[in-house]
N, C-alpha and C positions, 0 to 999 in steps of 0.2 A: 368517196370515203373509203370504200372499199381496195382503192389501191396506194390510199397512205397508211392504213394500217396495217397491208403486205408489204409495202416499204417499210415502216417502225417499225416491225416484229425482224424483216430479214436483219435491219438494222442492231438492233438487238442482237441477236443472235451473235454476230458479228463482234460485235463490241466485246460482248460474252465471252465471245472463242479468243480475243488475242490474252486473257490470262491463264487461259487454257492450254492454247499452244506453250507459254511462257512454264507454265509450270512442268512443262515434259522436259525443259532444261535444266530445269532447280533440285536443288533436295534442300535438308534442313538438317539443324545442327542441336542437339540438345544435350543435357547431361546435369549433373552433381556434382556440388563444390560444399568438401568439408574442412574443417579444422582439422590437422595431421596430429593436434595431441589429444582434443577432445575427440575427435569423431564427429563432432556434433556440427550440423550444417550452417554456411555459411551465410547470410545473407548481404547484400548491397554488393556483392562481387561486381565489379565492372569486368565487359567482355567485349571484344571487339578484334574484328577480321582488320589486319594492318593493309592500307591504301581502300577501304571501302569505305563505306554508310552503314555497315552491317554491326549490329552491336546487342548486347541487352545486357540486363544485371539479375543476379539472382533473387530467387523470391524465399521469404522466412521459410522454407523450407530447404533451401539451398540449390533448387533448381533452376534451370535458365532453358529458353527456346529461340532459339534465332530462324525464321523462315524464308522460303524464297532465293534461298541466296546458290546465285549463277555456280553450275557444276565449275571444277576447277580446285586448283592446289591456292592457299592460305595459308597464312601465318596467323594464328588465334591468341591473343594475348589476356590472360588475369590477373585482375590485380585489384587491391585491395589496401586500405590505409591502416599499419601496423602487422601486414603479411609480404613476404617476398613474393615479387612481380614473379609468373610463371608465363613462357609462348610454347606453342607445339605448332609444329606441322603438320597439316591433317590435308584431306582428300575430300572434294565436297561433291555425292555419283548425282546423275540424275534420279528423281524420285525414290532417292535412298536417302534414310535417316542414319546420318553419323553420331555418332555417343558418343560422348566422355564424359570420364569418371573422374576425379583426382583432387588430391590436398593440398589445402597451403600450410605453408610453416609461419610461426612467428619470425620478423624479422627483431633484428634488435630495435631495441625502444627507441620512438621516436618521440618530435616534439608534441603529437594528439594523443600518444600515449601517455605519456608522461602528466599533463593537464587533466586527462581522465583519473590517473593513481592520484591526483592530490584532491580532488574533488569525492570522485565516488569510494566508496568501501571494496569495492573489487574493481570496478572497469572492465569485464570482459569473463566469456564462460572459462577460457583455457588460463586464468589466473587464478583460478580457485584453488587448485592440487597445487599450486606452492605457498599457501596459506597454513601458517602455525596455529591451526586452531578451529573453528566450524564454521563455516559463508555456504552460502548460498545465492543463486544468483539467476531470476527468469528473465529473459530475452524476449524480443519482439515474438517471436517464434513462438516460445510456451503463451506469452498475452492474449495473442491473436488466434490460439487454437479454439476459444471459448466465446471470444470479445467481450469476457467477464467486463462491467461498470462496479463493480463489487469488491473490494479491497479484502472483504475476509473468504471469498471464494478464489480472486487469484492467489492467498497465499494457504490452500487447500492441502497443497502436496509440500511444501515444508516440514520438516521436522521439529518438534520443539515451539511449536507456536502454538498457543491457547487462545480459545474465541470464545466469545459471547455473542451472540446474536441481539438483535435489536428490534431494527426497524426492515429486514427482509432485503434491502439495498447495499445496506454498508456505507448510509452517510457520514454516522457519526459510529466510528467502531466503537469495539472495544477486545484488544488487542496486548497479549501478555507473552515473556518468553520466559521459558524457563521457569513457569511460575512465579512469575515476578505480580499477578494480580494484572484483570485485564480493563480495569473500571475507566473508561474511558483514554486506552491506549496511554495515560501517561505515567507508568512507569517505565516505559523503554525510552528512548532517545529517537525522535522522529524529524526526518529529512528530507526536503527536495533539493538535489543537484548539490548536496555535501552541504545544506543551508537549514539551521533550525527551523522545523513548522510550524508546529504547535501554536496555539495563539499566543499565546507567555509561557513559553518554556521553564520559566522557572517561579515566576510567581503564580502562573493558571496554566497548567500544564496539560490540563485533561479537554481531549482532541475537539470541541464542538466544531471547527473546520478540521475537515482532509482535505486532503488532495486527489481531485478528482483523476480516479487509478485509467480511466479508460483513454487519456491522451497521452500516457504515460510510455516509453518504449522500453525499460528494465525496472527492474525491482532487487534490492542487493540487501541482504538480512548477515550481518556477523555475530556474532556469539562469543562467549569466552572471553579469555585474556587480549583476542588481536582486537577488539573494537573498545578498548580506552581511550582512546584517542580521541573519540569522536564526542562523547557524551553531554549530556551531566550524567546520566542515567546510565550504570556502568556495571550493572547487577546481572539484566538478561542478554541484553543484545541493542542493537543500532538497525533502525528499518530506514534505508534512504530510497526514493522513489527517484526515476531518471526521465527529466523531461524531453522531448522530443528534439533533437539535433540540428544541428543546422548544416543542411546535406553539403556534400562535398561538390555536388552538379547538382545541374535543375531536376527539379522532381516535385509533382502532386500530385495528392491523394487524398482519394476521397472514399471515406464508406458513410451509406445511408442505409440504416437499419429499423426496422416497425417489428411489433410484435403485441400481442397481448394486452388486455387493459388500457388499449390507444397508445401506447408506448412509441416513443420516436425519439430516434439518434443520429446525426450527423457529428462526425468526425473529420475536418480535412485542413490541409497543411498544404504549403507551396513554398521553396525556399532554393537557394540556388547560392554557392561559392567561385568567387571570382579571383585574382590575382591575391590583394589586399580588401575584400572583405566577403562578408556570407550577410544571409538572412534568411528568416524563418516568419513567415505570417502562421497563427492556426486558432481553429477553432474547434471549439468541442458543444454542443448541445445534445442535451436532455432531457424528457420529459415523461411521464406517464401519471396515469389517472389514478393507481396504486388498486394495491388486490385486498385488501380489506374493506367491509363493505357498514358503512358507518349507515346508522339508523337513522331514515328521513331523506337517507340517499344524499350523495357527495364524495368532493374527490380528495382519496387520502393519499395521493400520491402527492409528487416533486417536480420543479423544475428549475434546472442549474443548466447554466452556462456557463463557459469558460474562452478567454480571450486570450492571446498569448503573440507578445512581438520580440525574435532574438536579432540582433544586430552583433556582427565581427567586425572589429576592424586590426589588421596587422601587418606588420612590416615583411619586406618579401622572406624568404625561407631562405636565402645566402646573405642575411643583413650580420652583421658583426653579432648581435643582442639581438635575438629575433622576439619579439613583442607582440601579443595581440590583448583585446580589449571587447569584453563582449559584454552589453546590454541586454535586460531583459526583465521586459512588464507585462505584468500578468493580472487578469479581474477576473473573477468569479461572482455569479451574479445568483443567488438560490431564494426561493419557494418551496418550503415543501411542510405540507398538510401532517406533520407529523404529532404522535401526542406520549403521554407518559400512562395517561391510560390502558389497561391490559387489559382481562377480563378473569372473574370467577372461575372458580375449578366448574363449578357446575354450566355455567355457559361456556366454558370453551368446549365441553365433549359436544355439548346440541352444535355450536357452529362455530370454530377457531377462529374464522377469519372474521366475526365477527366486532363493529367498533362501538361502543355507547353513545348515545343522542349527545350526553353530555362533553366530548370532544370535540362540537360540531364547530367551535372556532379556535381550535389549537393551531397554530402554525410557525414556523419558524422563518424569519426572513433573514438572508443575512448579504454583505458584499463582502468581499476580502480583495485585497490589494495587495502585491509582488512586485518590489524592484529588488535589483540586483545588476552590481557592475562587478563584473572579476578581470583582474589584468595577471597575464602571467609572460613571464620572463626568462629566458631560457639565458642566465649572465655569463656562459663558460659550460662547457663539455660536462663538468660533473656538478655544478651549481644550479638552481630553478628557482623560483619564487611564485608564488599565486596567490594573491590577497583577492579576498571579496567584500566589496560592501554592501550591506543588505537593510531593506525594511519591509515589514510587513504589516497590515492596518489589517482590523476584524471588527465588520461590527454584527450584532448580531442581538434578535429580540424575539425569542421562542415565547410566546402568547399561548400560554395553557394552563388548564384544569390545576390546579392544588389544593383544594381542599372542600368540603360539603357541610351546609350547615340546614341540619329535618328542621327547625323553627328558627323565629327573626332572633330569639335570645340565646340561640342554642350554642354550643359547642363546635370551632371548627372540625372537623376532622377530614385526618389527611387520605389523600386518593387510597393509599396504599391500605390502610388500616380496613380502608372500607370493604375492598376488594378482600380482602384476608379473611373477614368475617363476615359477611354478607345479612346474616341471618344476625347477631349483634347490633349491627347495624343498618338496620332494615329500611328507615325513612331515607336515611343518605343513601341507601341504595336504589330505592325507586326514584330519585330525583335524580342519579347518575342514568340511568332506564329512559330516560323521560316522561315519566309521573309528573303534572304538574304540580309545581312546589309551593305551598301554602305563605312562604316567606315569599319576599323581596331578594335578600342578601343569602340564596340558596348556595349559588353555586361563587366561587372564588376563585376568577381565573389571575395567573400574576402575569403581568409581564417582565422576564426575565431578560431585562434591557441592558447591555455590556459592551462595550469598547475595551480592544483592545493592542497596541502595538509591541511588536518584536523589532529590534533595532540593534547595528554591530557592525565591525569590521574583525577579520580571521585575515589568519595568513599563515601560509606554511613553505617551511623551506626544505627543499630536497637536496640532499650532499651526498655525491657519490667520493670513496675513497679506496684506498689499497691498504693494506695490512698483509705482511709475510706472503706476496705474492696473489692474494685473494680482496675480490673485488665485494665492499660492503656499501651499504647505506644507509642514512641516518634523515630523519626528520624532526622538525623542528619545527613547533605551530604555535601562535596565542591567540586570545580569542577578547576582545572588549564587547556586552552584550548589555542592554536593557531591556524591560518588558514591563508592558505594565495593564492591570483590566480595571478597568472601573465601570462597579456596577450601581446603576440608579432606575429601580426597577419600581413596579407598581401594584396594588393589585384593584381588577374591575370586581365586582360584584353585578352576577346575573341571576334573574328568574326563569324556570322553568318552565315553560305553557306550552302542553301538550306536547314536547315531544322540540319544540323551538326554544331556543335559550335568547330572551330580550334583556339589554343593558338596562343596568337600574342604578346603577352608579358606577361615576367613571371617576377611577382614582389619579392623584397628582404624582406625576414623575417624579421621583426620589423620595416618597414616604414607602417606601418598603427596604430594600437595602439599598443603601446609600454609600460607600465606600470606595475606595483604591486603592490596589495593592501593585507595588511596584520592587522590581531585583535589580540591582546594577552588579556585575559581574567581572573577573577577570578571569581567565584561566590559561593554560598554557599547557605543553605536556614536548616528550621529548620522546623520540621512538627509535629503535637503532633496526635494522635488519641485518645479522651477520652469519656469513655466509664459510661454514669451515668442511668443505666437500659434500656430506650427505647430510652432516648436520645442519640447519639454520636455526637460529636464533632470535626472537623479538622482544628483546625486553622495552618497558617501558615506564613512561614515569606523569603520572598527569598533575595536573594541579590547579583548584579551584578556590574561589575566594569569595562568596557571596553572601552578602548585603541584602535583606530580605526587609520590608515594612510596609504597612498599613494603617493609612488614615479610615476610622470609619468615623463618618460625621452624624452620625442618627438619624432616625426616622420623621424627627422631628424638624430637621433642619436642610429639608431640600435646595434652601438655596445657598447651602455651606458656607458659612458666616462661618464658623469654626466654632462657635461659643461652648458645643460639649463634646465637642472632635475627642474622640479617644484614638491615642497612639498605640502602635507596638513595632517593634525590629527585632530580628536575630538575627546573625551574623557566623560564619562558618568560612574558616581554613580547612582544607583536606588534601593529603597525599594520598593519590590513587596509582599505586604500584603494582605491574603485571609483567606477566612473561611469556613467552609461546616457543616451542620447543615442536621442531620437522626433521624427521629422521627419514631417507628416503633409502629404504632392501635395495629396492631398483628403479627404472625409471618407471615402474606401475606400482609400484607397491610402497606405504610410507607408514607411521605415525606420528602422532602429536599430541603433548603433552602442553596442557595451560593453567597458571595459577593468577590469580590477580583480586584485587579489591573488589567488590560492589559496593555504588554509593547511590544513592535519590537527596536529593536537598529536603532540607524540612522547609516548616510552614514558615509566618510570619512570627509567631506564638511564641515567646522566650523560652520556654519550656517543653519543645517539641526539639526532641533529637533528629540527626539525620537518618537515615536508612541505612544498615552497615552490614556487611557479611562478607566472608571470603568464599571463595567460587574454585572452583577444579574443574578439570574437564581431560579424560583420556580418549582419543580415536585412535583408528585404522582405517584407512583410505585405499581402494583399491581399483587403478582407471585401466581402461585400454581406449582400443575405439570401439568398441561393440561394450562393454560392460562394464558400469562404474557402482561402486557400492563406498559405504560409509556407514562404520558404526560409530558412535560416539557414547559415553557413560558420561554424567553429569553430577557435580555435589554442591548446592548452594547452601552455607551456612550461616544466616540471620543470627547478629546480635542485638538487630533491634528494626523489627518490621512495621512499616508504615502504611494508612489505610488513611482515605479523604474522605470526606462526608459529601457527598455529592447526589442533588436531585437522581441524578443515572443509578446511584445505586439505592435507591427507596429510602435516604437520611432527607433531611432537612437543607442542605444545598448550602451550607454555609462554607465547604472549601476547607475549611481545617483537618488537618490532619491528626491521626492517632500513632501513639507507638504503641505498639504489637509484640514485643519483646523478642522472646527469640522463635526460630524457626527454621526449619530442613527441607530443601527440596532437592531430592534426588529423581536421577530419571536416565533413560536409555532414549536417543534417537538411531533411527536405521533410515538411509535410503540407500535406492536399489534403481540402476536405470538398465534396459539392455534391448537392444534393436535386432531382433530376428533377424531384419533385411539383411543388414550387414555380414551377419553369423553365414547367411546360407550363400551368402555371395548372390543376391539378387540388385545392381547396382542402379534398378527403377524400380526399386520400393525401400520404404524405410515402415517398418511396422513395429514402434518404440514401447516397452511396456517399461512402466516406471510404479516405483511403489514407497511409501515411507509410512513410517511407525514409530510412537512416541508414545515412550510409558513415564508416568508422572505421579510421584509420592509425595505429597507436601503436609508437610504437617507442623502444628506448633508443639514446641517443646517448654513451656511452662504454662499455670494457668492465671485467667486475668480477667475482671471483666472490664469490656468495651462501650464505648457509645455507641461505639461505630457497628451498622446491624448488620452487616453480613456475619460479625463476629462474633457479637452478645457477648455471652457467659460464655469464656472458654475453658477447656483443659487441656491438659498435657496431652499431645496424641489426636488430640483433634483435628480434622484434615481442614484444609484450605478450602473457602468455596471458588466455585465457577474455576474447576480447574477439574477432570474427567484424567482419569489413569490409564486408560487405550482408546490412541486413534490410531486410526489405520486409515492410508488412501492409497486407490490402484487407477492406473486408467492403461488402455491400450490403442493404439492408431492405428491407420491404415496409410500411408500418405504416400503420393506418385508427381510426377508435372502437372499431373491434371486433375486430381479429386483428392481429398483425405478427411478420413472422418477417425474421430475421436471419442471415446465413451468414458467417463472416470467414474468414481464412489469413492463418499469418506465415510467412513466411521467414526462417530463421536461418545463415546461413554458418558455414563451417566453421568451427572455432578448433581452434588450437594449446591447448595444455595443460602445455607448458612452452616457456618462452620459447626464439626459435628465430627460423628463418629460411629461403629458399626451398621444395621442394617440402614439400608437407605429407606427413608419416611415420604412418602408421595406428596405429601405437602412442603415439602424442602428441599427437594431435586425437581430437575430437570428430564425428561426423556432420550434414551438412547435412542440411536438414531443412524439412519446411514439415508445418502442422499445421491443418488446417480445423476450426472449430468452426460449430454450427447451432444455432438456438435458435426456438421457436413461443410465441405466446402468445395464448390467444382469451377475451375479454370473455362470459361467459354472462352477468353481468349488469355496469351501471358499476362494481360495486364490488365482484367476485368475477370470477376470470380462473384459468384453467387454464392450464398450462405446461411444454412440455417443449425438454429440452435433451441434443444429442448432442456433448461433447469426444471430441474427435481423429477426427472422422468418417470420415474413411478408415483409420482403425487404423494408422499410420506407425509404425513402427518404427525408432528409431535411439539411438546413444549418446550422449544429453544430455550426460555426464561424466565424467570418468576418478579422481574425488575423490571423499568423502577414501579411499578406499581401495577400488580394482576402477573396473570399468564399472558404470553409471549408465542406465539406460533412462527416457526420459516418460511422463506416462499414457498407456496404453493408450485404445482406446475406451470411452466410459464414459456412460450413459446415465442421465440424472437428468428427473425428473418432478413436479408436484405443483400445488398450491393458492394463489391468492393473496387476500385480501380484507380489504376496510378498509370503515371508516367512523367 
């Protein structure tokens, strides 16, 4: 025995020493690849030693490592789709590290670029500074600094975006620009891949699906005059989310992440482009136990999945009409233990994260379905075309708490009312507690049962032209769109016993709301981009035409026979006219100037106007590659503002809309980005501090009373709720080839919670707040990196929310960890 295991070990040894020996001949090659206009690093660079095996691509931070590779002279090649191909000659010593540093330029636009500008709102960071107007635009790069799952944490460091908090995750936001009111994101215009989200964009507009942010690779937000185009919602801004690509070569990747609360995440994708076609497989899962801690114990958390297949197919790149054709379907599958339940002023100080027994069967279940075909056509040197056809299914049946009834003959009342007054309402409040309940028909949970489909075909044409020696372009889009929800919901009646909530009557589907509402739509708009030296130009011109109605067939008549069906329709023409105006000092320095319409479609209601106001907007833009800054001033002038009655914000959940009369929101955004590294000339490090600030004045200017409760009884002068007049956010990095960590904070101001005026009332606002987030990430090898991440690092405690019913606390501190790796 003893002389084969001095044979194995010499063996060993042996084996051991020929990579040893090999590496006294080798060195390695690493380095930094940016953008030449941004600065900003590059990622999926292809790299490769010409007649080798040796190659890599860069990582969201723009770095690359190549090892091993035999001493000797090289030809190094970069390159990159929509950047000029770059080679250098380099010298590779033994056990010496060769660096480089260096930029690419944009080359002229190609055919991938071109399919991106008609889809996405920007397409890329270094398109931003030629925009007449305010974008913004996070890359893989800022995404993956945090691996936020959270859609109102990744758009943290934006300017001019208003949040409300929720449920701690950011499944179902609520999401406002410019003051546009953020009551379930729908008053902005929301996007995946340049494609309406929303569930019914125009007859159910308010988000109960998002789009799950964390498979997401950009995120692209406009403002102003330049995002008419895109709308219905033409007032704040356009948020379009950018789904995962279908790589140019083979590539997968995988991250598996745990943290906290049993929390676990798997993200990973494999997909690979060939002559005449690509594909994209990916998945996304989700889950966690949630961090509030409901009474009798249970899980308040979620769990969603996301499924996703892209398919190319296209004709070679020298075809006369070069053509491609890209598929793509998507499922989302979600559980998540969520409720509308808050809690008391006086129980959130003893324990915030505290949930009521009477929650204990709220959930939401929902599926959503995505297809999508877009063909585009490249017919001639200055002609393009891109049509898409899309469908999108929701269904979705949030089973919760609505109301409390202290005896079997008693009086409903609603969650919120109870929460509000505790001590008024004292029996519905120990039966929310878990007191057992002396009735039968205590508690009234509904089920809020809705279907609903988005359906359309868009197209847009891109013309390039000359004019007096100067090269311009025009586009040219329309849009055919239906949607429609139909709710037929119920409600159960439960007893409280001790502390357990037992069914005691189970209600008939469609005896509570019973209805459908459906919009057929046209629209179209016309955009020019003109180009006179330092000047450019973007006027434009939209136009919308919708067809708005609703069947409700009563409570009475679930199996819709029609016999007391009540109709209603409205109907709405609009020309939405805009302009954006780029005046460029030099090639770092600019302004821009934007006027244009705000519109929002009204309800079903004959007697419900649309949303209407004229909008302004002045900046100064100021880039290099080390320092980019952006002030913007902002003037929104309502002549006539709209508010929904929706469960989300503590009304009664019937969907209609109010008009608001008139209304001003002015405001300042600033952002500020600037990379130390750069400044000091250290070309292995980049240490980026980035900062933005958004002051917001919103106020009504006439007085009125409302149904609608956020607004009551107004006056003249009264501010806007759920809208906070200074945030501020900072973060600072550290990042190399091999480790970067990250630390940010936001600042959220105070907000009112119903519209109002002078000192703020603690029962009517919200708490200020500021929220540090920290994130590490270390390279063990180029293409495997461990990761961790601390939300809310100092554990802040405050009240996010006073809706839809109770106080509202943020996450907590939350510690998430795990794996990342590609190739």
């Amino acid at each position: 025995m003893k002389p084969l295991l001095k044979a194995f070990f010499l063996m060993t040894v042996f084996f051991l020493g020929l990579p040893l020996g090999a590496v006294t001949q080798t060195g390695q090659i690493e380095g930094r690849i940016t953008d030449a206009q941004s600065g900003q690093p590059l990622q999926d660079v292809n790299i490769t030693l010409l007649g080798t095996r040796f190659g890599a691509a860069t990582s969201e931070d723009g770095y690359f490592l190549i090892e091993e590779v035999p001493a000797g002279e090289y030809t190094i090649v970069f390159e990159r789709i929509g950047y000029q191909k770059v080679s250098r000659k380099i010298v590779v010593s033994p056990k010496k590290v060769t660096n480089l540093v260096l930029s690419l330029s944009v080359e002229p636009i190609g055919l991938d670029e071109i399919v991106v500008e008609r889809e996405h709102l920007i397409g890329s960071p270094e398109r931003l500074f030629n925009i007449p107007g305010s974008a913004h635009y996070l890359g893989l790069r800022e995404l993956s600094k945090h691996e936020y799952n959270d859609i109102n944490r990744a758009l943290r460091e934006i300017p001019g975006i208003n949040i409300q908090e929720e449920d701690g995750y950011g499944l179902r936001p609520n999401i406002g620009l410019r003051g546009t009111g953020v009551e379930r994101s729908q008053k902005i215009t929301l996007m995946e891949d340049g494609v309406l989200i929303a569930p019914a964009p125009y007859s159910a507009p308010a988000a109960y699906y998002f789009p799950t942010i964390g498979r997401m690779e950009g995120i692209e937000v406009r403002k102003g005059s330049s995002q008419i185009k895109y709308g219905p919602f033409t007032t704040g801004g356009a948020l379009n989310l950018i789904s995962t690509s279908i790589p140019s070569e083979f590539k997968v990747s995988i991250k598996l992440l745990a943290g906290e609360d049993n929390a676990r995440r798997i993200h990973a994708f494999a997909g690979n482009s060939f002559k005449n076609v690509g594909f994209l497989v990916e998945t996304f899962q989700a889950r966690v136990d949630g961090f509030k801690e409901l009474d009798g114990g249970g899980n308040t958390g979620f769990d969603k999945k996301d499924y996703m297949v892209k398919l190319r197919l296209n004709t070679s790149l020298n075809a006369r009409v070069y053509q491609e054709v890209t598929f793509k379907l998507k499922q989302t599958d979600e559980v998540s233990n969520e409720t509308y339940l808050g809690l008391t002023e006086a129980d959130f100080k003893i324990n915030p994260l505290r949930r009521y027994a009477a929650s204990q069967k709220d959930v939401m279940n929902s599926k959503h379905l995505q297809f999508q075909v877009r063909h585009f056509a490249k017919l001639s040197s200055a002609i393009d075309i891109t049509t898409t056809l899309y469908r999108n299914d929701f269904k979705r049946n949030w089973y919760k708490l609505d109301a409390v009834r202290a005896s079997e003959a008693g009086e409903k009342i609603k969650i919120s009312k109870v929460l509000e007054d505790p001590v008024k309402y004292a029996g519905e409040y120990a039966i929310i507690t878990g007191q057992t309940s002396a009735n039968d028909n205590a508690l009234v949970v509904k089920a809020n049962n809705r279907k609903y489909y988005a359906q359309g075909i868009q197209s847009i044409v891109g013309m390039q032209f000359n004019i007096g020696g100067k090269r311009h372009e025009a586009e040219l889009g329309f849009r055919y769109h239906e949607d429609e929800m139909d709710r037929f919901q119920w409600v159960d009646d439960y007893k409280m016993d001790n502390g357990v909530m037992r069914l005691t009557r189970a209600g008939t589907p469609g005896t509570e709301s019973n209805r459908i509402s459906r919009a057929r739509v046209w629209a179209g708009f016309v955009q020019f981009n003109l180009s006179f030296g330092k000047l450019v130009a973007l006027p434009g011109l939209r136009y919308e035409n919708i067809t708005l109605t609703r069947e409700d067939f009563g409570k009475s008549d679930p199996q819709r026979t029609g016999v007391n069906v009540k109709r209603q329709k409205n109907q709405v023409d609009v020309w939405i006219p805009g302009i954006g105006l780029d005046y460029k000092f030099s090639p770092f320095f600019s302004t821009f100037l934007g006027i244009h319409k705000g519109f929002a479609p009204p309800g079903s209601r004959e007697n419900t106007k649309p949303e209407e106001s004229m909008n302004y907007e002045f900046g100064l833009r100021y880039h290099t590659d080390v320092l980019s800054l952006q002030s913007v001033v902002f003037f929104n002038d309502y002549t006539n503002l709209l508010g929904a009655d929706l469960f989300a914000t503590g009304g009664e959940g019937t969907g209609d809309l109010f008009n608001g009369g008139e209304a001003e929101v002015k405001g300042l955004e600033v952002s500020f980005s600037f990379d130390f590294g750069s400044q000091m000339g250290w070309p292995d490090y980049a240490i980026p501090l980035r900062m933005a600030y958004t002051f917001t004045d919103a106020t009504f200017q006439n007085s009125f009373k409302s149904d609608y409760k956020p607004w009551g009884t107004v006056e003249k002068g009264d501010e806007l709720p759920y809208l906070p007049r200074h945030q501020f956010y900072t973060s600072l990095g550290l990042e190399t080839a091999t480790y970067r960590i990250h630390i940010s904070a936001k600042y959220v101001g105070r907000m009112r919670t119903v519209a109002g005026k002078g000192d703020f009332v603690e029962s009517r606002s919200t708490d200020a707040h500021t929220v540090f987030d920290l994130s590490a990430e270390y390279a063990i090898t180029p293409s495997n990196r461990v990761f961790l991440s601390v939300r809310n690092l100092t554990n802040a405690i405050y009240v996010a929310a006073r809706r839809p019913a109770g106080l509202r606390p943020g996450l907590p501190r939350t510690f998430l960890a795990g794996v990342k790796t590609h190739f």
